[in-house]
N, C-alpha and C positions, 0 to 999 in steps of 0.2 A: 407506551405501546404494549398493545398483548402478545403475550407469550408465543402466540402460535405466528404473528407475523414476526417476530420477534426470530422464530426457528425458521420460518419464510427466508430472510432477508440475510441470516446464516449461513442458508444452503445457496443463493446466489456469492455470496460472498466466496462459497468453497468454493464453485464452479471457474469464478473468476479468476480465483488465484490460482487455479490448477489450469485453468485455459490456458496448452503451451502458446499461442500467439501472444497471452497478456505477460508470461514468463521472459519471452525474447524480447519486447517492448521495455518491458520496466528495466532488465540488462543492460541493453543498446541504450536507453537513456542514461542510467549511471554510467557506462562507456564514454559516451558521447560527450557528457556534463564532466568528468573527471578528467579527459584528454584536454578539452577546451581548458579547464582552468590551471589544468597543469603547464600548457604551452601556450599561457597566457602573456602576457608581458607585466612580471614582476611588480613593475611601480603604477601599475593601472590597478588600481587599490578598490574602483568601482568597478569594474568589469570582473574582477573576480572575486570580492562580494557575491557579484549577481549570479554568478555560475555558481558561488557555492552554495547559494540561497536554494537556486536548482535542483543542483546534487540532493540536499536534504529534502527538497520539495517530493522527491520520487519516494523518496524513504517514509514519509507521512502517511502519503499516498497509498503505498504500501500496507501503513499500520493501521490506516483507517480502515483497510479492508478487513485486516486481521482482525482488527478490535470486532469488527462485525460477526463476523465466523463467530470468534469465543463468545460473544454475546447469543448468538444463535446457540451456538454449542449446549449454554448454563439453562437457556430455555427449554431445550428437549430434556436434560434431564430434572429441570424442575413439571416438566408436563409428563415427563416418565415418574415421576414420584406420585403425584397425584392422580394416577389413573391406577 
């Protein structure tokens, strides 16, 4: 991908993480995911598996956005170097 969608796809990623409605979502889901496996019942070994799978699915989620941003980030200043 070039550089310049590269700094595109960056600046959505800021926007996104910074969007308070995408802030309280990704919260209430860790909430949400962490209460469920915490007041789960102990010997149901799949059921809280699958909620923890969850819980970390939000956290990816999360990083995949990040990874984008820094990805856009390294673009603007390798597009600031060469101008």
């Amino acid at each position: 991908m070039d550089l310049n969608k590269e700094r595109e796809r960056g600046s959505r990623a800021k926007a996104i993480l910074n969007d308070p409605l995408f802030v309280e979502s990704i919260e209430a889901l860790r909430v949400m995911y962490f209460d469920a496996w915490r007041n789960s019942n102990a010997a149901d070994s799949s059921e809280r598996e699958h909620l923890f799978a969850l819980f970390n699915a939000v956290d990816e989620f999360e990083g995949h956005l990040s990874s984008v941003l820094k990805t856009g980030q390294m673009a603007e200043r390798q597009l600031n170097q060469n101008n």
